[in-house]
C-alpha positions as CSV (number, residue, x, y, z in Angstrom):
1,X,-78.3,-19.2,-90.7
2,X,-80.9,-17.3,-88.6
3,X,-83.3,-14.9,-90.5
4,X,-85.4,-12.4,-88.9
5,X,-88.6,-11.0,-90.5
6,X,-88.3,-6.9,-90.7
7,X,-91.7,-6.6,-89.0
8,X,-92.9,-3.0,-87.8
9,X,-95.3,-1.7,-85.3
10,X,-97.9,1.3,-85.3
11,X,-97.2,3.6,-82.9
12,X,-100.5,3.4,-82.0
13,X,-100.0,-0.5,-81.1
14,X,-99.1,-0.6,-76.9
15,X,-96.2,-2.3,-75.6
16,X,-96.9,-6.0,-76.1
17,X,-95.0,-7.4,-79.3
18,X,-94.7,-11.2,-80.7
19,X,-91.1,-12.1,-80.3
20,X,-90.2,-11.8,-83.6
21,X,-91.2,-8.1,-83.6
22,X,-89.8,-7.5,-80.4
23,X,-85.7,-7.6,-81.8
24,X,-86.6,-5.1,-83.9
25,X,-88.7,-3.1,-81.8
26,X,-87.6,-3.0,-78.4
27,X,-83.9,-2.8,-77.3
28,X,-80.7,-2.4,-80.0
29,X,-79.0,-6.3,-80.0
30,X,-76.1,-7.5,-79.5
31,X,-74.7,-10.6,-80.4
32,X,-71.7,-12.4,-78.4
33,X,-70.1,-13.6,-81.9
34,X,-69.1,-17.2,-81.2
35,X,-69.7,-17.6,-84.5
36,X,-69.8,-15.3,-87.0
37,X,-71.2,-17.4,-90.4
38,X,-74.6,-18.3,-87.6
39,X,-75.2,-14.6,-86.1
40,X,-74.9,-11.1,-87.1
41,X,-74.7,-11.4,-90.8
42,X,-78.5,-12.7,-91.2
43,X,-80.4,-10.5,-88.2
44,X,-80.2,-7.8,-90.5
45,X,-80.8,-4.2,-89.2
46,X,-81.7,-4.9,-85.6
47,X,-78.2,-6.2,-85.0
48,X,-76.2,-2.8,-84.4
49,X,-73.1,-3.5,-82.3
50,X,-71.3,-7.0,-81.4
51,X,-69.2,-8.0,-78.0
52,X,-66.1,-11.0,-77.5
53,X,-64.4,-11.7,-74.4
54,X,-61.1,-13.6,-74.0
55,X,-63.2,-16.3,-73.6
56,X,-65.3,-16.1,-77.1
57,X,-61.8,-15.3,-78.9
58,X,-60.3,-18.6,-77.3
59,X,-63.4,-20.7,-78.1
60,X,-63.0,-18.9,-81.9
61,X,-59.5,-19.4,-82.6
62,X,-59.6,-23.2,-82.6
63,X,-62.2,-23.3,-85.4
64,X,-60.2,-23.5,-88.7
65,X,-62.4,-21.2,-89.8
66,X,-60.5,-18.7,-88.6
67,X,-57.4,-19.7,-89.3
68,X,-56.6,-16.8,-91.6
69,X,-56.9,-14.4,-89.1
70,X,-54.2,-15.9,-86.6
71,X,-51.7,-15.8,-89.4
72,X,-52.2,-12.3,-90.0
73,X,-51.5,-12.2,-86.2
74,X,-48.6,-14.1,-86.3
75,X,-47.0,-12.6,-89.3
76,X,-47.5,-9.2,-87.5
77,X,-46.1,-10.8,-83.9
78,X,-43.1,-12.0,-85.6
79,X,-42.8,-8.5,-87.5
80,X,-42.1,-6.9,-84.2
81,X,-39.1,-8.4,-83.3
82,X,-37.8,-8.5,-79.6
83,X,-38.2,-11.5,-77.2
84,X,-40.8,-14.3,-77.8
85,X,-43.2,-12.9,-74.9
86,X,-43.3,-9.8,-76.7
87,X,-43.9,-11.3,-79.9
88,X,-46.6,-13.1,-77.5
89,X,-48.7,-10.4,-76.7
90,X,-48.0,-8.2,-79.8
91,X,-50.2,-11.3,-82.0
92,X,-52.8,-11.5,-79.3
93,X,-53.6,-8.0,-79.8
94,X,-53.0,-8.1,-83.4
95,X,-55.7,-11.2,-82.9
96,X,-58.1,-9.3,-81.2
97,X,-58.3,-6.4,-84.0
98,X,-58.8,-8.9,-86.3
99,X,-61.7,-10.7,-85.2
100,X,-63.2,-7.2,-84.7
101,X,-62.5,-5.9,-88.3
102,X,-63.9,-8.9,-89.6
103,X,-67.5,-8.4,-87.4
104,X,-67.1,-4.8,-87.9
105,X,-67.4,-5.5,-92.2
106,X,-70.9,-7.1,-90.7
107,X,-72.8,-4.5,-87.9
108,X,-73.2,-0.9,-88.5
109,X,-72.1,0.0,-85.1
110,X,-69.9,-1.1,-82.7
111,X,-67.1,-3.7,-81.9
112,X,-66.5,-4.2,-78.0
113,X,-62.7,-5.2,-77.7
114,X,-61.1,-6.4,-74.3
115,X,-58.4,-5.2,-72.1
116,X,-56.3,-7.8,-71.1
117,X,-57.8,-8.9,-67.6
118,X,-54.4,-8.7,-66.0
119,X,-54.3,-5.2,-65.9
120,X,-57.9,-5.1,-64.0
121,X,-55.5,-3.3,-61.0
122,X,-53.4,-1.3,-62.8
123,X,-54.9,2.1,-64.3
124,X,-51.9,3.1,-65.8
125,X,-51.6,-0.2,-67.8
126,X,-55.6,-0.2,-69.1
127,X,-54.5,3.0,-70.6
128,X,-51.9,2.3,-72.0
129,X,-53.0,-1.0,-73.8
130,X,-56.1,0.7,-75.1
131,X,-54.3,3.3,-76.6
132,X,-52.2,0.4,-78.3
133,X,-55.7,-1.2,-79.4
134,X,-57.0,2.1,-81.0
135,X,-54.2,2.6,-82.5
136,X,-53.8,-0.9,-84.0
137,X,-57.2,-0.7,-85.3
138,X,-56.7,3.0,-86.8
139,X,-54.0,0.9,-88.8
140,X,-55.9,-1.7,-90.9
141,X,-58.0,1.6,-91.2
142,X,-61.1,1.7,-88.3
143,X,-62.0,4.7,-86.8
144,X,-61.7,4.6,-83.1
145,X,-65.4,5.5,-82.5
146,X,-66.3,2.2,-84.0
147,X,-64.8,0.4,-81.2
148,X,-65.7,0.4,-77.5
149,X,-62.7,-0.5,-75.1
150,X,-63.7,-3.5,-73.0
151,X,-62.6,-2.9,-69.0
152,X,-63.3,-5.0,-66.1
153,X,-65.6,-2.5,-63.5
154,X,-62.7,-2.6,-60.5
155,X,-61.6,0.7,-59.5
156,X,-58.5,1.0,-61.2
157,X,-60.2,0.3,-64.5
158,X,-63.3,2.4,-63.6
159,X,-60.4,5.1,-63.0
160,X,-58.4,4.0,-66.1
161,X,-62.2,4.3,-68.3
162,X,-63.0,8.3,-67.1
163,X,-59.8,9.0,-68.2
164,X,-59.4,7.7,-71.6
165,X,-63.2,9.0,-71.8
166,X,-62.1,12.5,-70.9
167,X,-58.4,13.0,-71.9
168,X,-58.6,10.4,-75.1
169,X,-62.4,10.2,-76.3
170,X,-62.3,6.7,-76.4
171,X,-65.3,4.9,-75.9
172,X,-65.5,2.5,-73.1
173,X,-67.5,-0.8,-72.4
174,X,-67.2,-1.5,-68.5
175,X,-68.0,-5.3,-68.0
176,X,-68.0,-7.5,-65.1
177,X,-70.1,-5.4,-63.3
178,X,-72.4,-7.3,-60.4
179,X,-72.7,-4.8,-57.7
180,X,-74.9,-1.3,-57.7
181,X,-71.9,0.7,-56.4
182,X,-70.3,-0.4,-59.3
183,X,-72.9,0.6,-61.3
184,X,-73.0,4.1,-60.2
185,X,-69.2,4.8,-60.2
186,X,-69.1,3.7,-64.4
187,X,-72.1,6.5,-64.3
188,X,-70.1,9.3,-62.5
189,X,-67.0,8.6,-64.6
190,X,-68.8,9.2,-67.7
191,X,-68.3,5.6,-69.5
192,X,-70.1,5.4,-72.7
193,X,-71.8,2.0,-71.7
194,X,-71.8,-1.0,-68.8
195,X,-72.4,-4.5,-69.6
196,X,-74.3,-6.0,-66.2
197,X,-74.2,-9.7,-66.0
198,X,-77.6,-11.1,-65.4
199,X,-77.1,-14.7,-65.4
200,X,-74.0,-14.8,-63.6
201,X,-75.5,-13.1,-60.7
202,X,-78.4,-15.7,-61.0
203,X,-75.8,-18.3,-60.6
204,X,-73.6,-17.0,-57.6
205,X,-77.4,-17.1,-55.8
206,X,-78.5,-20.8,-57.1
207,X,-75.1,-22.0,-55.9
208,X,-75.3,-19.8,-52.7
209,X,-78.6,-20.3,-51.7
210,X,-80.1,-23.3,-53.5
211,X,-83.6,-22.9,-52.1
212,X,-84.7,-19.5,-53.3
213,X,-87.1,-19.3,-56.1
214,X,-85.6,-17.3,-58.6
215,X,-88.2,-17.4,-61.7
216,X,-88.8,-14.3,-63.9
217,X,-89.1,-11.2,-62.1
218,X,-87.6,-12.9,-58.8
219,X,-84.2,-13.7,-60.9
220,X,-81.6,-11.5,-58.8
221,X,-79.7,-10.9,-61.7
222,X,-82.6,-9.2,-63.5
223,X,-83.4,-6.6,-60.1
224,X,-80.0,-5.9,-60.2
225,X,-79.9,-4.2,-63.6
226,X,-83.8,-2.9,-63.3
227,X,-82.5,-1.4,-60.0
228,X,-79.4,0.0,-62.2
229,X,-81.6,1.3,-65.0
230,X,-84.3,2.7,-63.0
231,X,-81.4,5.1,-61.1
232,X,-79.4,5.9,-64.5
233,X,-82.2,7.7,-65.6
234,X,-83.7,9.2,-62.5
235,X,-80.3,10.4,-62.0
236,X,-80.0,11.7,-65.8
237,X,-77.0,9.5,-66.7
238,X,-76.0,9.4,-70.2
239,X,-74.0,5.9,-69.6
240,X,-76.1,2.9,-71.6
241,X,-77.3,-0.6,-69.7
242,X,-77.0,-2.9,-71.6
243,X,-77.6,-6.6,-70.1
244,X,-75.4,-9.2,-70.4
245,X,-74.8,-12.9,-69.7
246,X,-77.8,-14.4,-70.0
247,X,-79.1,-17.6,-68.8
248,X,-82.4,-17.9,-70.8
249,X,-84.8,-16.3,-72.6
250,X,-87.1,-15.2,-69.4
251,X,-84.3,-13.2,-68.5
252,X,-84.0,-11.2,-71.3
253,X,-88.4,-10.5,-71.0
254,X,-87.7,-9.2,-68.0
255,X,-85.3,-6.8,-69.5
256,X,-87.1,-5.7,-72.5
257,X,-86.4,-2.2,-73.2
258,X,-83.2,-2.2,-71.4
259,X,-80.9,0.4,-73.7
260,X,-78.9,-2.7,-75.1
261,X,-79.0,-6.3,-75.0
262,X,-76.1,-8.8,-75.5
263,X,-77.3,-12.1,-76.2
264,X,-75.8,-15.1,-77.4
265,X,-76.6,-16.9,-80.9
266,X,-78.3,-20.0,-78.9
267,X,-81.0,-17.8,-77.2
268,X,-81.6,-15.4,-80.0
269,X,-82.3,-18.7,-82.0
270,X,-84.9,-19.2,-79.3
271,X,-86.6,-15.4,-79.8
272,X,-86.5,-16.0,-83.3
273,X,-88.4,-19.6,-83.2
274,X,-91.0,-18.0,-80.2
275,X,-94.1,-16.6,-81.0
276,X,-94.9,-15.9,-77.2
277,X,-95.7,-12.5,-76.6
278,X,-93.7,-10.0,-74.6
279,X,-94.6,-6.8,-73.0
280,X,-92.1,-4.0,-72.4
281,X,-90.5,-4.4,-68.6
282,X,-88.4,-0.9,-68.8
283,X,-89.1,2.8,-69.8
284,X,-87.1,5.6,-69.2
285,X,-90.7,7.3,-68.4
286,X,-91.7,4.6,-66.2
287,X,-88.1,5.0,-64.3
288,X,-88.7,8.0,-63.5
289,X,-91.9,8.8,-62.4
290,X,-91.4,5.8,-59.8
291,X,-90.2,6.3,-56.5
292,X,-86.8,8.3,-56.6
293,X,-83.7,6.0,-55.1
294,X,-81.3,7.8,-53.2
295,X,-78.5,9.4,-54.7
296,X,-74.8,7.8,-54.0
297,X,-71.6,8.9,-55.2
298,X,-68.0,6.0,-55.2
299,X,-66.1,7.5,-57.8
300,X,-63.9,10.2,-56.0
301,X,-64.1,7.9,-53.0
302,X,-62.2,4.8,-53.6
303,X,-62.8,3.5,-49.7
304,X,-66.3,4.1,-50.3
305,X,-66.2,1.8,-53.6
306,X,-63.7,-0.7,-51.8
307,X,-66.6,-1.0,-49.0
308,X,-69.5,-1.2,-51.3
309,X,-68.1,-3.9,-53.7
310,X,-66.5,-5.8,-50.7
311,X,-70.2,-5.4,-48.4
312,X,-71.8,-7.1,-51.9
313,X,-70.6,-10.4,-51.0
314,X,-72.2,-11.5,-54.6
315,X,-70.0,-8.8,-57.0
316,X,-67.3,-9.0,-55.0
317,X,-66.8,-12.4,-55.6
318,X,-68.1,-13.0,-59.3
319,X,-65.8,-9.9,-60.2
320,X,-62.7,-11.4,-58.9
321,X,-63.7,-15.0,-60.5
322,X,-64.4,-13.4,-63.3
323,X,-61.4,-11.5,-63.8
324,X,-59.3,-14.4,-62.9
325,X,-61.0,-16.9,-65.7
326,X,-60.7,-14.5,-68.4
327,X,-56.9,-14.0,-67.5
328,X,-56.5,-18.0,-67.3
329,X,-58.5,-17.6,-70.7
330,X,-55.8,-15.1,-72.3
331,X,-53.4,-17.4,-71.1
332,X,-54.5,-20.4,-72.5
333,X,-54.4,-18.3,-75.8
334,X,-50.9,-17.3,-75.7
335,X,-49.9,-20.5,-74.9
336,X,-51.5,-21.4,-78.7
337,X,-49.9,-18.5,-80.2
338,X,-46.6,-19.2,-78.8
339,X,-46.2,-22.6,-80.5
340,X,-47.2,-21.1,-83.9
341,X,-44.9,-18.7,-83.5
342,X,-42.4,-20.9,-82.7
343,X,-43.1,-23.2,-85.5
């Protein structure tokens, strides 16, 4: 189990922490719970909300640890009656609930809970399957502003996310977002929070174009959320950064006081076993008093957003991959549930 000292700092003290301090000083954490029993539980108060993906549930589900929780799924697929595909899908969201309640009895905050990625194109689908997920959770008796809905960052979910923010007050996490016009759009549509991904734009660029140097602050995946943090708050946007997909620790120094960091349980083992020292890269204050980026606006101009995403060579494609492996993801994972419930 990881433990973490509950260290404070003067306010007096400038922005340079050890590491240790720096979790609980610096940005709110968030761990990607591949396991529960080795994070969350033992980071103590500077853990306040968690994130899965299809591809953390898949990973989970073949642990017997967790066992229990696809039988309540299965029980409640089979309870539904109707063909076996709808049984299908009716445990895989049952599934998905589950594994949230069970890190929810663990974080204070927030549980980030995904759409399936094959309705990335289809608004009126995202809506309606969140609905179904809040109101599946309100049944085993969690409050829908405990969970954030998880949405790929195309336009038809960006479009799907305003309205369920507006028309629903349901929280939204907008993931698989690589491109600034992106960005911007989750902003003007009022999503409660986007999760960049850092280290998968570091690897489109390594595989791309092997030659760059792409150390510390040069990592492309870092400017791309500085560049998306520094305009959030010149621009007075409420909707929270938080950094995702990380590739190593010097990623997440670059980001340090970034709104919210999701890091995995390998490289928060790291942090905790560092005692290098880390200085503060963002500030809202710092953002803006800096040189003011000019305002753009995609989100009642879906041309405008095609064209941006699709002029991003980078986000366009590690969207489109990254839709399409967390839908061969969800259905690797119905293929697992359909022989149990068959059994």
């Amino acid at each position: 189990m990881i433990g973490l000292p509950l260290l404070t700092t003067s306010n007096n003290i400038p922005p340079s922490f050890v590491t240790l301090v720096t979790l609980k000083a610096l940005p709110n954490i968030n761990p990607r719970p591949e396991d529960f029993t080795q994070t969350i539980i033992s980071i103590n108060s500077t853990v306040q909300d968690a994130t899965t993906n299809p591809s953390l549930i898949l990973a989970a589900v073949k642990k017997p640890a967790y066992a229990k929780l696809i039988d309540v799924a299965v029980k409640y697929g089979k309870s539904q009656g109707g063909s076996l595909d709808n049984q299908v899908d009716a445990t895989v969201d049952r599934l998905l609930v589950e594994f949230g309640k069970e890190i929810l009895a663990l974080i204070p905050g927030r549980v980030s809970t995904e759409v399936d990625a094959r309705f990335s194109f289809d608004k009126e689908a995202t809506k309606r399957k969140a609905l179904h997920l809040i109101e599946l959770y309100k049944s085993v008796g969690i409050d829908k502003d405990r969970i954030l809905i998880k949405i790929a960052s195309s336009w038809e979910g960006i479009q799907a996310a305003r309205e369920l923010e507006k028309d629903h007050n349901i929280h939204c996490n907008l993931t698989l977002l690589f491109g600034f016009g992106q960005a911007v759009a989750c902003a003007e549509a009022g999503v409660t929070l986007i999760s960049p991904f850092v280290g998968r734009i570091l690897d489109w660029y390594k595989a791309k174009k092997p030659d760059g140097s792409y150390e510390g602050a040069s990592d492309p995946g870092v400017q791309s959320v500085q560049k998306i943090y520094r305009y959030y708050k010149q621009e007075g946007y409420k909707t929270i950064v938080m950094g995702a997909s990380f590739r190593n620790i010097g990623e997440i120094e670059q980001l340090t006081g970034c709104d919210f960091l999701t890091i995995s349980p390998a490289l928060l083992d790291q942090l905790h076993k560092s005692d290098k020292k880390i200085e503060q890269k963002l500030s809202a204050a710092q953002a803006t008093t800096g040189d003011k980026l000019p305002k753009v606006s995609y989100v009642d101009d879906e041309a405008a957003f095609r064209w941006a995403l699709f002029s991003e060579e980078m986000a366009w494609d590690k969207l489109h991959e990254g839709i399409r492996k967390f839908a061969e993801d969800a259905e690797t994972l119905k293929s697992m549930l359909k022989e149990k419930l068959q059994a």
